[in-house]
C-alpha positions in Angstrom: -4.5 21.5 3.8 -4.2 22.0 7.6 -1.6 23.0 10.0 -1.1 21.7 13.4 0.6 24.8 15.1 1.6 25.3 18.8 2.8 28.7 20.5 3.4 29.4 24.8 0.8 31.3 26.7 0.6 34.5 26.6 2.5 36.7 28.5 0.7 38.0 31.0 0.2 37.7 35.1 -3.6 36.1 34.7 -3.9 32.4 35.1 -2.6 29.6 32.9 -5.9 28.9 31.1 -6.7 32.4 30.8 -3.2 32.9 29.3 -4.4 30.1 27.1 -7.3 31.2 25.6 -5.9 34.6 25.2 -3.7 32.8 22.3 -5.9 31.1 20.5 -8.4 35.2 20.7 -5.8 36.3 19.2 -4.8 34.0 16.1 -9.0 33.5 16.4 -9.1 37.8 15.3 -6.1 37.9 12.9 -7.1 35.1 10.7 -10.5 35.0 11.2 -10.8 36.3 7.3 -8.4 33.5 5.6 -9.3 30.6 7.5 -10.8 28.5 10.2 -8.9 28.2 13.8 -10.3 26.0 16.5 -8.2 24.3 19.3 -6.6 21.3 19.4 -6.3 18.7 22.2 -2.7 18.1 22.4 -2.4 14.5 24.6 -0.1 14.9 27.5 2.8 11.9 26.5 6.0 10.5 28.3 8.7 13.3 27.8 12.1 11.4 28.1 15.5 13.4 29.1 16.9 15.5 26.3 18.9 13.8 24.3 16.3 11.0 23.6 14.2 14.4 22.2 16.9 15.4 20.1 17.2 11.6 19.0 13.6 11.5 18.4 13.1 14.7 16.2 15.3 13.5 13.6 14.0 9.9 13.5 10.6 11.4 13.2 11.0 13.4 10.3 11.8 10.3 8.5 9.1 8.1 10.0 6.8 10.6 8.6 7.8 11.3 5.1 7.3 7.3 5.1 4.2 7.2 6.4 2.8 9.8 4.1 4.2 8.4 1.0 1.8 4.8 2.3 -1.1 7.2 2.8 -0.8 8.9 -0.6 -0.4 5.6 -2.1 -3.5 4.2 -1.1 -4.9 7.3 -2.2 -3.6 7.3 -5.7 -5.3 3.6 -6.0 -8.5 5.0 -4.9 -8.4 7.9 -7.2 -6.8 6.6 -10.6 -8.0 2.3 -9.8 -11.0 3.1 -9.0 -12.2 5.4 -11.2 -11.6 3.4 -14.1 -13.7 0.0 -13.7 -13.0 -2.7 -16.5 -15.9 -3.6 -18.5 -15.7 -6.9 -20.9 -17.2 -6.3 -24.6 -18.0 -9.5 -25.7 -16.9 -10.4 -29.5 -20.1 -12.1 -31.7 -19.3 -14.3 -34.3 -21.2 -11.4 -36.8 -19.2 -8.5 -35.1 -15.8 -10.0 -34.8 -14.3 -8.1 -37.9 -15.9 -5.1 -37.6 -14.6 -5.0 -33.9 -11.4 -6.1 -35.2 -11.0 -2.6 -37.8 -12.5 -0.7 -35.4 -10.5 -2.1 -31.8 -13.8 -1.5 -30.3 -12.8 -3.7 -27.3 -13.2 -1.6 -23.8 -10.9 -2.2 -20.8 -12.2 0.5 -19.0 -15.4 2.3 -18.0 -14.1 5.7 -17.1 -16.3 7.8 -14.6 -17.0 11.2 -14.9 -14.4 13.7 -14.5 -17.0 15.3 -12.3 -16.8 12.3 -9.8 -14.2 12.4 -7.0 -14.3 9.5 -5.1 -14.9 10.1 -0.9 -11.8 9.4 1.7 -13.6 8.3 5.0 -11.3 8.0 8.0 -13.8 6.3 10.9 -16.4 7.0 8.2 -15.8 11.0 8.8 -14.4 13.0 5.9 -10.7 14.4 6.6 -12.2 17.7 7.9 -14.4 16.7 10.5 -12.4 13.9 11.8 -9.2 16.2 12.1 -11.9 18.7 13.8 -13.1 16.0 16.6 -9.6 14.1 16.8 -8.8 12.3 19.6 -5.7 10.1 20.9 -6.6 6.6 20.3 -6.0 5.2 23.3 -6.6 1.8 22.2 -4.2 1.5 19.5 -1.5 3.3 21.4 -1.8 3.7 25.6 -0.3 6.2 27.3 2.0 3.8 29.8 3.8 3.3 26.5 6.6 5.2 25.8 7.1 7.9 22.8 9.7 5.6 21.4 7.4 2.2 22.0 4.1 4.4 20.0 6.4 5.6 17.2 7.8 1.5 16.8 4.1 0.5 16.9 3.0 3.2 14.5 5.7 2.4 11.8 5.0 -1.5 12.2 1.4 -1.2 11.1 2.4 1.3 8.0 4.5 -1.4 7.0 2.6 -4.0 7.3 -0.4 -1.1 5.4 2.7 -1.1 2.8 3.4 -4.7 1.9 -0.5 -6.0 1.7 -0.6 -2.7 -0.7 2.2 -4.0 -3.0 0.8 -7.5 -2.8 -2.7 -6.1 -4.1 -1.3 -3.8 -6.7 1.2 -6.4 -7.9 -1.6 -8.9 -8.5 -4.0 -6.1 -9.8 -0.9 -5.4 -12.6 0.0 -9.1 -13.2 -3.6 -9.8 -14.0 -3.7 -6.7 -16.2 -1.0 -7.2 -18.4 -1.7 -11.0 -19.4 -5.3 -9.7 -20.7 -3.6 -6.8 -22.6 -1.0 -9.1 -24.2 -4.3 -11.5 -25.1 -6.3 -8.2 -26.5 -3.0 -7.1 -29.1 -2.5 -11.0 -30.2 -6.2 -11.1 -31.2 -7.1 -7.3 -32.0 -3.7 -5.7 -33.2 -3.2 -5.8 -36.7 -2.4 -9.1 -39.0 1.1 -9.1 -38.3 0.8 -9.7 -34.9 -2.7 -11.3 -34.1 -3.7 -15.2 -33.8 -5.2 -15.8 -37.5 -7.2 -18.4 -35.9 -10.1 -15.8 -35.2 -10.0 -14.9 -38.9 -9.9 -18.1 -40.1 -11.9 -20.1 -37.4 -14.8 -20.1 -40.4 -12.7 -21.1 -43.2 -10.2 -24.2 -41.9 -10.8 -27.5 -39.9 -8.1 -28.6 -37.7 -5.0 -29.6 -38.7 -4.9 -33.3 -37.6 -7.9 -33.7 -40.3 -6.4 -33.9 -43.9 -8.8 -32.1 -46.4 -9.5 -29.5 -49.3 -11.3 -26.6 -48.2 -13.1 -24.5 -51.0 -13.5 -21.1 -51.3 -16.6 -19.7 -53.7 -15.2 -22.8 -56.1 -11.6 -22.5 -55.7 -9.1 -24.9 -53.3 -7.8 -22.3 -50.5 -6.4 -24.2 -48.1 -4.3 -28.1 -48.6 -2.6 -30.0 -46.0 -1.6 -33.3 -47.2 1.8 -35.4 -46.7 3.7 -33.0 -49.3 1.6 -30.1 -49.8 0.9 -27.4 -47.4 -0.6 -23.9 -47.0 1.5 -20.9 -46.0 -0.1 -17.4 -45.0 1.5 -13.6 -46.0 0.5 -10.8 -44.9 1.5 -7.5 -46.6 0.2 -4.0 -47.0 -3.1 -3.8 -49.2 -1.4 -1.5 -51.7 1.0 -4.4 -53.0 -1.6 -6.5 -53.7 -1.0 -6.3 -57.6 2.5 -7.1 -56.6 2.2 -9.8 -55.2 -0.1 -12.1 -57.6 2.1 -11.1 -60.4 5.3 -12.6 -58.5 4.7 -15.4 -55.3 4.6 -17.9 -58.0 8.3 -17.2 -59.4 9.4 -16.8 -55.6 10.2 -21.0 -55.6 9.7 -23.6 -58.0 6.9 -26.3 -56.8 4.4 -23.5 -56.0 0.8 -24.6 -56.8 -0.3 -22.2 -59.7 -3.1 -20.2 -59.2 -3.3 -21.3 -54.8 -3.0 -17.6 -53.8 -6.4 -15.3 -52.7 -7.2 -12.7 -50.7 -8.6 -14.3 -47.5 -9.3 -10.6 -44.8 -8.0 -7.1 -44.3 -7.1 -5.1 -40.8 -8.0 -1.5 -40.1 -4.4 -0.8 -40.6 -5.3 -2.2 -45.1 -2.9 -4.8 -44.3 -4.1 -8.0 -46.1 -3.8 -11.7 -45.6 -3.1 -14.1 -48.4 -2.1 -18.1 -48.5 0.0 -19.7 -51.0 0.0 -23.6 -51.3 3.7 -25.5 -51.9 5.5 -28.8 -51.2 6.7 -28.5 -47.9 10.1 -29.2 -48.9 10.5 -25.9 -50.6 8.9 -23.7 -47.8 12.1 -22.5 -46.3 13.2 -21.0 -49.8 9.8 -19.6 -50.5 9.8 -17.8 -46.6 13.4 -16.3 -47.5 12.5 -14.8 -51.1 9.1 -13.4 -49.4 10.6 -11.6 -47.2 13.5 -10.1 -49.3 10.5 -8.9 -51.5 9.4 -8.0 -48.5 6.2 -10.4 -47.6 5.8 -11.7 -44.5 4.9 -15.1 -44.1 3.2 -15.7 -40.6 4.2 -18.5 -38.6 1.0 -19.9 -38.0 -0.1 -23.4 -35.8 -3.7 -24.4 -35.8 -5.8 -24.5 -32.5 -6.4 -28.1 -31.6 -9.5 -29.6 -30.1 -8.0 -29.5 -26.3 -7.0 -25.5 -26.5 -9.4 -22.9 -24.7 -11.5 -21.0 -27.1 -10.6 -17.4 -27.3 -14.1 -16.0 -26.1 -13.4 -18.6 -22.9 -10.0 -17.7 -22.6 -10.6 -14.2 -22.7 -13.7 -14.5 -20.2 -11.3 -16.3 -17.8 -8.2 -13.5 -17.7 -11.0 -10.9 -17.4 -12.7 -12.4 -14.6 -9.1 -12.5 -12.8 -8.7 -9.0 -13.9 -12.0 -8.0 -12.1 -11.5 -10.0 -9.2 -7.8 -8.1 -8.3 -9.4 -5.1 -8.8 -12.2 -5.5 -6.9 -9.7 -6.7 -4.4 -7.7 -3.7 -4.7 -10.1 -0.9 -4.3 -11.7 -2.2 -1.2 -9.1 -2.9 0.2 -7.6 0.9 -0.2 -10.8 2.3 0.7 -11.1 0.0 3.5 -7.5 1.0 4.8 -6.8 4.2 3.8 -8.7 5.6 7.1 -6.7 2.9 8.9 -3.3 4.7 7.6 -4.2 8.0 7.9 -5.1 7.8 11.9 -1.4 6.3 12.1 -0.1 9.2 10.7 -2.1 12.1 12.2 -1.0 10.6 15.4 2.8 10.2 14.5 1.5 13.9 13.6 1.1 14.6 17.0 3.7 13.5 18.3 6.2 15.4 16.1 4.5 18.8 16.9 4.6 17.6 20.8 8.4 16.9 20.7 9.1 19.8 18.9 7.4 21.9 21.2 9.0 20.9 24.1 12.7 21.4 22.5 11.3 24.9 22.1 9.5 26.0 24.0 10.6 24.1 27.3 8.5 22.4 30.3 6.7 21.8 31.9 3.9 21.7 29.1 1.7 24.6 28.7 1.8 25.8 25.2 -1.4 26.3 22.6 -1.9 23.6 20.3 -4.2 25.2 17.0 -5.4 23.4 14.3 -5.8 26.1 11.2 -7.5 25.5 7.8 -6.6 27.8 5.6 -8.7 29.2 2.7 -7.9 27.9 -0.6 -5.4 30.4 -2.4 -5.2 32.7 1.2 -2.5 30.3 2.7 0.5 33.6 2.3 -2.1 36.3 4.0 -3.1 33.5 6.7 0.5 33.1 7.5 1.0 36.6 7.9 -1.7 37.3 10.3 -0.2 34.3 12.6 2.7 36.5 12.4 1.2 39.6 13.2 -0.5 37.2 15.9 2.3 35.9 17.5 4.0 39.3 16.9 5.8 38.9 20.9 7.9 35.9 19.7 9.8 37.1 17.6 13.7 37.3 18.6 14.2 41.1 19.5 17.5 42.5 17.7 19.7 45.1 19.1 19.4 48.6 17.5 22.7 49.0 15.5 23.4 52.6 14.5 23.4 52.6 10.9 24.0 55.7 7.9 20.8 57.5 7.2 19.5 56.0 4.1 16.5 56.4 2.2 13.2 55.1 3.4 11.6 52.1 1.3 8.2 51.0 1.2 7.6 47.8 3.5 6.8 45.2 0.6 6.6 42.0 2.9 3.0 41.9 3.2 2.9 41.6 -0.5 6.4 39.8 -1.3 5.8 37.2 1.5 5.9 33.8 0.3 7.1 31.3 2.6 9.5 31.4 5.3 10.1 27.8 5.2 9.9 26.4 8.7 11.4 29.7 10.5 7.8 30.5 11.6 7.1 32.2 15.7 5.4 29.2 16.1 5.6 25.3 16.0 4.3 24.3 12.4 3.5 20.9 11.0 1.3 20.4 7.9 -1.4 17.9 7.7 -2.0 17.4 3.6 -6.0 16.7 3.1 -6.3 17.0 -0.4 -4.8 13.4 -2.5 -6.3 14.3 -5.8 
């Protein structure tokens, strides 16, 4: 955290730069214990008449909570995106069911806690680039306006804003198509494609045959007879053998076996029938409370599931490769914008208060991590002259109370002495 601070000279007859630097001695002793102060070269920028001031201070406070909410964005994508790289785990023909009970597939390689990702803005880290900051003259000249620089800065954070939502849109598209591919195919029997459990049991479909199983026929598809599958919970198994044959008459006796289990001791069974009586047998099942799986074969032309799989992943990569440059890329980019609109907040709000021409101290203060309440109240103590004087009021004798404000202070809000603007460093 850092505040951007301004205050007048002090008063005293010496010279304007002397006056100057006896400001900044002064913050410089008081807080020299809970903090770092250096100085701050304000840029000296087109003052208009008052009332475009007035007009400007309120459109400012808006431009910049925008601005900041771009800049912590990018931030969030560098901090939660990138941290968490997706990794493929390829399914072998040997491991597929033991991958399957286990849902052993990996999205993500997550990094160590311990690792907290850089923020470079012109390849300086926040501190010293805030320490050596300069106006960019480049981006915005000075024979521009206040109101032409604030247009110019709000332009590029929106165009910083839509390329953002493109990427993450693209990054969450590509995500959510290779999640919905990962439940079909590792969720539990009631939801997945059976093809992967089945793939070394069946032809295809377009191929009339018999298929045996250790002797028995498991699987018929002729012009009357056809193959159903049920899945069910492992515990009913008994239940079931005793009764699918009494579920609909021109049931093939003895068709049913156990064919795989899930992690979840689901099971999957088939049942062979004429087709004509599959619509009954589907409706006693699942009053009984077995559900028969709608189930179409994969044809020759369909994408294997590996390739499939491989191909949504690769898109998956690619956006969020994609993503994270681009964030790290930018994020400096957005952050300048916004020091600068910074600036010139603390510079308008200066001159409201304190008046021209322009002489006042501009400070830049890092506070101490957990000293932020005792470095505020040595910029009080400080800046002790500015404070409004009050006129003595003659009041009843009452009792005298320990001063607690040293020790109750909190926050004041923004009724400081002094011109305050906060310049959030820390994203994560």
């Amino acid at each position: 955290m850092f505040w951007l601070i301004t205050v007048p000279p002090a008063p005293t007859k010496s010279t304007l730069l002397e006056r100057q630097k006896e400001r900044s001695k002064s913050a410089s002793k008081f807080g020299l214990d809970y903090g770092k102060i250096t100085l701050f070269k304000m840029p000296s920028l087109r003052v208009g008449n008052l009332d475009n001031l007035l007009s400007l201070s309120d459109e400012l406070v808006k431009t910049d909570i925008f601005i900041f909410g771009i800049v912590r964005r990018i931030a969030e994508q560098i901090h939660s995106i990138a941290l968490k790289e997706p990794v493929l785990t390829l399914l072998s023909n040997k491991k597929k069911q033991l991958d399957r009970k286990k849902s052993s597939v990996d999205l993500y390689y997550e990094r160590k806690q311990s690792y907290i990702p850089q923020l470079l803005v012109n390849r300086l880290q926040i501190p010293t680039y805030l320490s050596q900051w300069e106006w960019d003259e480049s981006l915005y000249p000075f024979k521009c306006t206040t109101n032409e620089i604030i247009r110019l800065i709000y332009e590029r954070s929106c165009e910083f804003d839509e390329v953002l939502k493109d990427k993450i849109n693209e990054y969450v598209t590509n995500l959510k198509k290779f999640q919905e591919l990962e439940k079909k195919n590792i969720s539990d029997l009631f939801t997945r494609d059976l093809n992967n459990d089945l793939e070394d049991l069946v032809c295809l479909k377009k191929v009339k045959h018999l298929k045996k199983v250790k002797g028995r026929v498991w699987y018929i598809e002729t012009e009357n007879i056809t193959t159903l599958f049920v899945v069910f919970p492992k515990k009913r198994l008994g239940e079931w053998f005793d009764s699918y044959e009494s579920m609909s008459p021109f049931i093939v006796p003895a068709s049913s076996q156990l064919i795989t289990t899930d992690r979840n001791n689901n099971v999957l069974v088939n049942v062979s029938l004429f087709k004509r009586v599959c619509q009954d047998f589907k409706r006693n099942a699942r009053e009984r409370g077995f559900l028969v799986r709608n189930h179409e074969w994969r044809t020759v032309e369909s994408i294997d599931f590996e390739e499939e799989r491989r191909q949504l992943f690769e898109k998956l990569k690619t956006s969020w490769k994609r993503l994270v440059k681009w964030s790290k890329l930018n994020f400096g980019e957005c952050f300048v914008d916004w020091v600068h609109l910074k600036v010139i907040r603390t510079f308008v709000e200066s001159v409201l208060r304190w008046g021209m021409p322009v002489e006042f101290v501009t400070l830049l203060i890092q506070p101490k991590q957990k000293l932020q309440t005792k470095m505020r109240i040595a910029l009080e103590n400080a800046f002790d002259d500015l404070k409004p004087k009050k006129k003595k009021k003659k009041k009843r004798k009452k009792k005298k109370k320990k001063d607690l404000r040293p020790f109750a202070y909190s926050n004041y809000g923004n009724d400081f002495t002094y011109i305050n603007q906060e310049i959030n460093s820390n994203f994560f």
